[in-house]
C-alpha positions in Angstrom: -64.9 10.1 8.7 -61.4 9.0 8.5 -58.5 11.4 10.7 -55.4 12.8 9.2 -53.8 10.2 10.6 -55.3 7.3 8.9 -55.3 8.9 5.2 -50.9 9.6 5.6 -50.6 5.7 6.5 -53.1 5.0 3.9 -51.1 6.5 1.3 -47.4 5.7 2.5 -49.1 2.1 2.1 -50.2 2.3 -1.4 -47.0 4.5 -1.9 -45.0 1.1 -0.8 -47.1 -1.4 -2.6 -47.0 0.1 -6.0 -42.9 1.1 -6.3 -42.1 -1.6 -4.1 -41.8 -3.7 -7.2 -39.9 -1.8 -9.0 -37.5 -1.4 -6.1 -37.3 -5.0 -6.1 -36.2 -5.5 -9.6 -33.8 -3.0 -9.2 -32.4 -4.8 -6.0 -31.8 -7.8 -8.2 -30.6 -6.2 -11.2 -27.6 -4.5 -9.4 -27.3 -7.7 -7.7 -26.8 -9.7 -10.8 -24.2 -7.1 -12.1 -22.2 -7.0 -9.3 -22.1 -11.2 -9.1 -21.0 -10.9 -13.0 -17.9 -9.1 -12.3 -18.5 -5.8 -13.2 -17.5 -3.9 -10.7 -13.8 -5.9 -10.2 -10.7 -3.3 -10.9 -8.7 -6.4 -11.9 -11.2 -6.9 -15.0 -10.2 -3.2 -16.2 -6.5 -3.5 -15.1 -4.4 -4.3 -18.6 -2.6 -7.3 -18.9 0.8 -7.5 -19.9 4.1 -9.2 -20.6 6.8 -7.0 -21.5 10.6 -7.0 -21.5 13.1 -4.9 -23.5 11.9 -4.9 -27.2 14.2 -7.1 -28.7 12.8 -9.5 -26.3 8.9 -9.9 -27.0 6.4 -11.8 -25.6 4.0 -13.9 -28.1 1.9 -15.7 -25.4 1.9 -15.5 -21.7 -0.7 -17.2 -19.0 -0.1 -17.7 -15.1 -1.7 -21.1 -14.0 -2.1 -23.5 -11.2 -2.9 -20.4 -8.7 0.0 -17.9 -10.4 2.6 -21.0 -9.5 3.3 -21.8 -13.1 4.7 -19.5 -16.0 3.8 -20.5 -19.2 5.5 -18.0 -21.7 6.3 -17.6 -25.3 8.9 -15.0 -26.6 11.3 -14.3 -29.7 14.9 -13.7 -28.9 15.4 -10.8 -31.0 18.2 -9.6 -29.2 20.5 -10.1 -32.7 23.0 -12.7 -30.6 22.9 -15.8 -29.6 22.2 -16.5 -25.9 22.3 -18.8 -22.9 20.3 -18.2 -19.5 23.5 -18.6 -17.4 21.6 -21.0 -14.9 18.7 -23.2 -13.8 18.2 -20.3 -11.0 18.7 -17.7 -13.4 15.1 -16.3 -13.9 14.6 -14.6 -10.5 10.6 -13.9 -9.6 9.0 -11.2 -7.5 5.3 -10.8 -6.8 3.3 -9.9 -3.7 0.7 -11.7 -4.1 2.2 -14.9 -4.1 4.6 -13.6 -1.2 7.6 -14.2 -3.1 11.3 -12.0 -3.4 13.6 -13.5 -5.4 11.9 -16.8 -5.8 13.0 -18.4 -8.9 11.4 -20.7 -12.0 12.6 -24.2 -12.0 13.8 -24.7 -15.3 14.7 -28.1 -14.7 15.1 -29.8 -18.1 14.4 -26.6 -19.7 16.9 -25.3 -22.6 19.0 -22.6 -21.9 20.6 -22.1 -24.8 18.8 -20.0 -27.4 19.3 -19.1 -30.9 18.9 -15.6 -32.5 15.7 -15.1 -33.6 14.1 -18.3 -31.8 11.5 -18.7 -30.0 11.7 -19.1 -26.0 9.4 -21.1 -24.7 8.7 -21.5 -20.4 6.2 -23.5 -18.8 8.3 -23.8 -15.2 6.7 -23.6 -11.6 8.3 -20.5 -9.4 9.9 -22.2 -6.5 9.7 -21.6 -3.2 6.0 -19.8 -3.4 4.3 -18.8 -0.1 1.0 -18.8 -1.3 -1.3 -19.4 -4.3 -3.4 -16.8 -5.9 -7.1 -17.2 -6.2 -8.2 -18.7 -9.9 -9.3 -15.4 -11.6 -7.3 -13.0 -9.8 -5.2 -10.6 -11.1 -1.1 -11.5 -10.4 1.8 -9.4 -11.1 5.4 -11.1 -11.8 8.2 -8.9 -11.7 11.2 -11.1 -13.7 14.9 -10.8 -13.6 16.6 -12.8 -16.5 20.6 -13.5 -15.9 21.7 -14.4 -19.5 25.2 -14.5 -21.3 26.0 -13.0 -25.2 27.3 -16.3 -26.4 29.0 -14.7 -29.4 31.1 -12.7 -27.5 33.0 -15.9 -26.3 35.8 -16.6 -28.8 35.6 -20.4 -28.6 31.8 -20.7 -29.0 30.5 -22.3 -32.3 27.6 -20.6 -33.9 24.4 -23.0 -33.3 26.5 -25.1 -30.8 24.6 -23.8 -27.2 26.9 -26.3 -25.6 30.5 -24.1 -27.0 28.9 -21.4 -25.2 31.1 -20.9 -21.8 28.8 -18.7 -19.3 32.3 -17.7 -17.6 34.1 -16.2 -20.7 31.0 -14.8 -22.9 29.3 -11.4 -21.8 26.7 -11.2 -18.6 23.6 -9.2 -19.2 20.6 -8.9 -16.9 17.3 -8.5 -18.1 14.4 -7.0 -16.4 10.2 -8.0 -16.9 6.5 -7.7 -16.1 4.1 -10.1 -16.7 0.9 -9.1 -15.0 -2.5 -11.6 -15.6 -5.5 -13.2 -14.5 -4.3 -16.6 -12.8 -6.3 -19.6 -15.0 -7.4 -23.5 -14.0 -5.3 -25.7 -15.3 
């Protein structure tokens, strides 16, 4: 005759062996879910690129680890306008340990007409570090621009008749927040 004993480890054994599979299978389902991503906040975080609405973003993407800005946007502020330097777009983001970093525009135009398009694809200098590729990055953006219509020598169409020190300063203020992509 078997004891007490021997039947409870008897059935805790056959207990084990037949859920034990299922176990398993769960194991590696939640497993596989959690490698795909799922349970990341930044994949339910929105992304976004906004300004003031006369000012609107058409495409936006962070590359290169969040160091470059590529951007796309309609001046639709009903003026012509210049960015009133190379340094004028200031940059702010902790996760590239920058305050008041700034994109080199080197080359760029500054000059824009009303109703044209803007388009950016400068690196923000100095950065402290690089974000991970597919990591979530917010920019907060600072845009230092003059109304060139308000300066009574500038020629409609003519960027360069626009004098930064006569026509009107304005400051413009931005969020761009998205997933940093390769290349």
């Amino acid at each position: 005759m078997r004891s007490r004993k021997s039947m409870k480890g008897q059935s805790a054994l056959e207990y084990l062996m037949t859920y034990s599979w299922a176990l398993l299978i769960l194991l590696v389902v939640l497993v596989l879910i959690y490698a795909s991503g799922v349970f990341n906040p930044g994949r339910f975080t929105p992304r976004e690129c906004t300004f003031q609405p006369a000012f609107q973003c058409s495409s936006y993407k962070l590359t290169d680890g969040g160091q470059r800005v590529s951007m796309i946007a309609t001046n639709g502020l009903g003026f012509d306008i210049k960015i009133k330097s190379i340094n004028g777009i200031k940059v702010t983001s902790t996760e590239l340990g920058v305050t008041d970093a700034t994109l080199d525009l080197q080359g760029a135009p500054l000059y824009y007409q009303n109703g044209a398009n803007i388009k950016f694809d400068p690196a923000i200098v100095p950065i402290a570090q690089k974000a991970a590729d597919n990591s979530l990055v917010r920019l907060d953006i600072t845009i230092e621009y003059v109304n060139c219509e308000t300066d009574p020598h500038y020629v409609p169409g003519h960027g360069d008749t626009c004098d930064e020190t006569v026509a009107s300063s304005h400051v413009m203020s931005g969020r761009i927040v998205a997933i940093t992509e390769v290349g």
